[in-house]
C-alpha positions, 0 to 999 in steps of 0.5 A, spaced: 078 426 671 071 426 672 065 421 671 059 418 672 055 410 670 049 411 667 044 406 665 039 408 659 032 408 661 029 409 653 026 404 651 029 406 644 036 406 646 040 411 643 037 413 637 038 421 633 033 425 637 037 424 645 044 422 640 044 428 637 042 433 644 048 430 648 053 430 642 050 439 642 051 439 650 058 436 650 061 440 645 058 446 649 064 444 654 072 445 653 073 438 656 075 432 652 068 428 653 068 420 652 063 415 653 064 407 653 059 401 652 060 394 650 069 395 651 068 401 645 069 408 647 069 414 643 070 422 644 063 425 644 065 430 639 066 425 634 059 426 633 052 423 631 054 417 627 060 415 632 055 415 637 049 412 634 055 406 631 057 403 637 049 401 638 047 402 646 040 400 647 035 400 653 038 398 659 046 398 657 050 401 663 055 407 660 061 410 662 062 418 662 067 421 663 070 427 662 078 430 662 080 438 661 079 444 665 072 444 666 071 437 667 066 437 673 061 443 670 061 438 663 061 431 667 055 434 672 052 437 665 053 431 661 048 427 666 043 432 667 043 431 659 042 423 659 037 424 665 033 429 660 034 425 654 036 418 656 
């Protein structure tokens, strides 16, 4: 397993723009991709609404993590993804 915390830096939080390009990036990978925030966790590929409900504003610290054969690519991926949109 690999994973990485990341604190989110839009003002906005995660709304459907960034929301929408994570859940597209981590359906790119073979991996099981889960984020954690607020003691909530969910797979990513449960997609956009999933990830919006657990409601992640400016500031939150989450946990990504990644579990599957090609969880260091996904992991190292799923940040430059949250660097770029988040």
């Amino acid at each position: 397993m690999q994973q990485f915390t990341y604190t989110i830096k839009d003002r906005d939080g995660v709304h459907a723009r960034p929301a929408g390009a994570i859940i597209k990036a981590a359906h790119g990978y073979k991996s099981t991709i889960f984020i954690e925030s607020n003691g909530k966790k969910i797979a990513l590929k449960q997609g956009i609404f999933a990830l919006m409900g657990l409601g992640i504003r400016y500031g939150a610290e989450v946990v990504v993590s990644c579990e599957g054969e090609d969880e260091a690519e996904a992991a190292q991926g799923m940040q430059k993804c949250f660097n770029e949109y988040l």
